[in-house]
C-alpha positions in Angstrom: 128.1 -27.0 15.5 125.0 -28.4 17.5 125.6 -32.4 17.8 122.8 -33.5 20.4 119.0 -32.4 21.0 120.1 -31.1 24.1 122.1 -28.5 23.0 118.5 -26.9 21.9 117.6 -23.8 23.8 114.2 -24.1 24.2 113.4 -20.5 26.0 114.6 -19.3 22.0 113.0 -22.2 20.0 110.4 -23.1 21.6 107.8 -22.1 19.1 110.1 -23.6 16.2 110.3 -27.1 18.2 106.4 -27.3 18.3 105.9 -26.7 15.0 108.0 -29.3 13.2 109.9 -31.0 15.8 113.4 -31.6 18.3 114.7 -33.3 15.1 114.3 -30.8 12.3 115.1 -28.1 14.8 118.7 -29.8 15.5 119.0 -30.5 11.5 118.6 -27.5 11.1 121.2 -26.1 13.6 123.5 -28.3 12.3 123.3 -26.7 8.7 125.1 -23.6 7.3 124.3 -21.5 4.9 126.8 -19.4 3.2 125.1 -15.8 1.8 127.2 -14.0 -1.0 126.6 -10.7 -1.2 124.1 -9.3 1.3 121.2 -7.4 -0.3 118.0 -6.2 0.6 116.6 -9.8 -0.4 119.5 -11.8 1.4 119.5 -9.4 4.2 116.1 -10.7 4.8 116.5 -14.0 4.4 119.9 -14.3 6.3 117.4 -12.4 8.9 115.2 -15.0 9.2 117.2 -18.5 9.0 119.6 -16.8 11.7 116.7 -16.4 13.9 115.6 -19.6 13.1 119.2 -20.9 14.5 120.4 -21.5 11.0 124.1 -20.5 10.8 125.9 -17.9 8.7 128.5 -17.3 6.8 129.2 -14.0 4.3 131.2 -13.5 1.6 130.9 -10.0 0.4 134.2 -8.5 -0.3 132.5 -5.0 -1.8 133.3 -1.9 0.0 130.9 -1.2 3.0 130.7 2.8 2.0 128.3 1.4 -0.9 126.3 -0.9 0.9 122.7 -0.9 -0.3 120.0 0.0 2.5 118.6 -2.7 4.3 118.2 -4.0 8.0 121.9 -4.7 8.3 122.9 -1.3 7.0 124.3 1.1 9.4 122.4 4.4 8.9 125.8 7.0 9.8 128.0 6.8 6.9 130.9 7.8 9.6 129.8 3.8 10.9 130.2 2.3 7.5 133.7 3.7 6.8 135.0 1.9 9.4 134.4 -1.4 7.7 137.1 -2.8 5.2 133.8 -4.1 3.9 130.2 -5.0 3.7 131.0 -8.4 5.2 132.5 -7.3 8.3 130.0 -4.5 8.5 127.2 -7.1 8.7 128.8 -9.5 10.6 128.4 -7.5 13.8 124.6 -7.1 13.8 124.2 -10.6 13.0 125.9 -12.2 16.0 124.1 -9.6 18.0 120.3 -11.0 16.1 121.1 -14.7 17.4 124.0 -15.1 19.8 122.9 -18.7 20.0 125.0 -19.2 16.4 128.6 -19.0 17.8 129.3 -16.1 15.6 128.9 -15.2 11.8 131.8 -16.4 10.0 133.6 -14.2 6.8 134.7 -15.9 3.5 137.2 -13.4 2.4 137.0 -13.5 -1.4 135.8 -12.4 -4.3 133.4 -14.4 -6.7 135.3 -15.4 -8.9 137.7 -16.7 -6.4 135.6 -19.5 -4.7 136.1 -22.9 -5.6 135.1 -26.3 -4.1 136.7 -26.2 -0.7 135.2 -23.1 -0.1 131.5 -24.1 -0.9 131.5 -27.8 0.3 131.2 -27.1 3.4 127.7 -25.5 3.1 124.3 -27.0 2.7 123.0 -23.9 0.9 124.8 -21.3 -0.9 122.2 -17.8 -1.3 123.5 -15.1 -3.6 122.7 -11.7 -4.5 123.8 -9.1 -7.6 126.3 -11.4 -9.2 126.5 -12.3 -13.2 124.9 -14.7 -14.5 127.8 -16.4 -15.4 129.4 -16.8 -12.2 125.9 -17.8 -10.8 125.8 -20.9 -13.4 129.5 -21.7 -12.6 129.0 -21.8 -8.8 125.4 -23.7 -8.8 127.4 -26.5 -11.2 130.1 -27.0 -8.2 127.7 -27.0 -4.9 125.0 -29.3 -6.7 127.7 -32.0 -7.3 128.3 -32.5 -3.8 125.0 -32.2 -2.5 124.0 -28.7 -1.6 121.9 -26.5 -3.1 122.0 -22.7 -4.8 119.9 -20.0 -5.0 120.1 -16.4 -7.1 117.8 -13.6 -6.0 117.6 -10.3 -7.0 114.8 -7.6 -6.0 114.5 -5.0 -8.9 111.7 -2.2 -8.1 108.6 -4.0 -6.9 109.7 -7.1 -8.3 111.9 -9.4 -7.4 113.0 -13.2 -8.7 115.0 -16.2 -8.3 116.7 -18.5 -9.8 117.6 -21.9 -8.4 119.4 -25.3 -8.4 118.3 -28.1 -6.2 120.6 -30.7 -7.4 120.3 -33.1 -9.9 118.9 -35.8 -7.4 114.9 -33.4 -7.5 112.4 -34.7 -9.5 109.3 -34.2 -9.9 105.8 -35.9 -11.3 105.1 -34.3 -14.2 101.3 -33.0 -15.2 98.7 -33.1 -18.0 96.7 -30.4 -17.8 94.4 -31.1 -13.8 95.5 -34.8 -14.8 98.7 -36.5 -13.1 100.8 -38.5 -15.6 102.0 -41.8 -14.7 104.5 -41.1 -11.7 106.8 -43.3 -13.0 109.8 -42.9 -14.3 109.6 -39.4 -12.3 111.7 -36.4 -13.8 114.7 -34.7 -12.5 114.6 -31.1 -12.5 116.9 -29.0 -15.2 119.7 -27.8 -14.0 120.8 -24.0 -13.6 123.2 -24.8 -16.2 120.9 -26.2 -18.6 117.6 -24.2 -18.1 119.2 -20.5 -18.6 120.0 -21.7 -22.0 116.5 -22.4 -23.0 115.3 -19.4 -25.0 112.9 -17.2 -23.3 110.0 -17.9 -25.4 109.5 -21.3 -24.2 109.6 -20.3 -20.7 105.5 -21.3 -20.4 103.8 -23.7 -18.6 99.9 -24.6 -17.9 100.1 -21.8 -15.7 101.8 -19.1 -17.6 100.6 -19.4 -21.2 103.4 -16.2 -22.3 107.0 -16.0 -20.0 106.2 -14.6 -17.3 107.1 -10.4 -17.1 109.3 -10.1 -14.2 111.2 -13.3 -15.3 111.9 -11.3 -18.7 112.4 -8.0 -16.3 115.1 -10.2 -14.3 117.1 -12.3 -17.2 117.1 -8.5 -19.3 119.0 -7.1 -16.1 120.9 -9.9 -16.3 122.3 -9.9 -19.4 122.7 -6.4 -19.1 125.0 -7.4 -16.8 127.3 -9.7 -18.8 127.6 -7.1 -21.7 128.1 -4.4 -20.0 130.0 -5.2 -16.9 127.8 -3.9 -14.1 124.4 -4.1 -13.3 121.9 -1.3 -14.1 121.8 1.8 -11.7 125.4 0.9 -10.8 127.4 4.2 -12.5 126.3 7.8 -12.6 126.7 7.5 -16.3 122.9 9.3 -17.9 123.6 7.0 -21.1 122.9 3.8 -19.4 119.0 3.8 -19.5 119.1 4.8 -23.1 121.7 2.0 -23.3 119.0 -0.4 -21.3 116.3 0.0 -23.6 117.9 -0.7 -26.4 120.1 -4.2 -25.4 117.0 -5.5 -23.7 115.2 -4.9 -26.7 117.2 -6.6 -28.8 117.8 -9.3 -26.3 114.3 -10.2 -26.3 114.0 -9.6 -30.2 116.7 -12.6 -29.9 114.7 -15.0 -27.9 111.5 -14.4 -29.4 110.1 -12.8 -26.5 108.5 -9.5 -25.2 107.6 -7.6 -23.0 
């Protein structure tokens, strides 16, 4: 881990160092972010912050034969096959993007496996096609110590995100174009808390009606916890019938539509 300005190389961040400084460059060197489950969305982030001299560490214990396509995907399925899974399949291609990270770390567990010592020592947690349960559970342990968590999922042409900050963000809240008095300030909801508040009151100054691909995203989602996978997952030809009909009714339950 990066400890002194001088450790910088400057032929590689250069452009980064003029932009917003020696001292947010070697903050964020000195940060690590730990990606669970690399997607076409995290693939793309992880992309960036590497290059950026962010470093990485992946936990994605699913089988490298079903790896999604994105930029970290090899193309030959004969390349794939070789990988016990998408983790280590990824992990090459990374240290080869930014040599400058001193490798790309793998957390060698499943979801539900990671506790405490294996998040703390991360300033950011990004993760990728996992339920909505176990993204709740895991924001609840990083945010108590500090870091921060983030769900996205891409789904067609949209794509969304869910995230925890911490309980230390607030925020000045608004009136309409008028700000209220900034004191007391408010803290932002939690992950925890603001998935439990019915979809129908998802609406702000901006959005008048919950916004469509945040219904799209929390419909996949619970499709998710009742069925066990996410859509598109199986073969099976009952599961878009089956779709249509739970997210339906899910809405129907939250007094919202689509």
């Amino acid at each position: 881990m990066a400890s002194s300005d001088s450790t910088i190389d400057i032929s590689r961040y250069d452009r980064q160092v003029r932009l917003w400084g020696a001292e947010s460059q070697q903050k964020m060197m000195n940060s690590r972010v730990l990606y669970i489950h690399v997607t076409g969305v995290t693939a793309e982030i992880l992309k960036n912050l590497a290059l950026a001299g962010i470093k990485a560490t992946i936990c994605d214990t699913r089988a490298a034969m079903d790896m999604p396509p994105h930029l970290f995907t090899p193309p030959q399925p004969a390349k794939r096959a070789k990988y016990a899974s998408v983790a280590h399949a990824v992990q090459p291609l990374v240290e080869e993007m930014n040599p400058l990270l001193g490798g790309c770390p793998i957390l060698d567990k499943d979801v539900a496996e990671l506790a405490q010592e294996d998040l703390e020592p991360f300033s950011v947690i990004v993760a990728s096609h996992i339920s909505l349960e176990q993204a709740v559970r895991l924001a609840t342990i990083v945010t108590k110590f500090g870091s921060q968590f983030y769900l996205a999922d891409c789904f067609g042409w949209n794509g969304a995100a869910l995230i925890d900050l911490g309980k230390d963000l607030t925020y000045r809240p608004e009136q309409g174009k008028a700000l209220l008095d900034p004191v007391p300030l408010t803290n932002y909801s939690s992950m925890e808390e603001f998935v439990q508040v019915p979809l129908h009151q998802c609406v702000n100054r901006f959005h008048k009606t919950p916004p469509p691909v945040y219904l799209q995203y929390r419909c996949l989602l619970e499709y998710q916890a009742r069925k066990g996978h996410f859509l598109g997952e199986t073969e099976s030809t009952d599961d878009d019938n089956d779709a249509v009909t739970l997210c339906s009714e899910y809405l129907q339950s939250q007094g919202a539509s689509l």
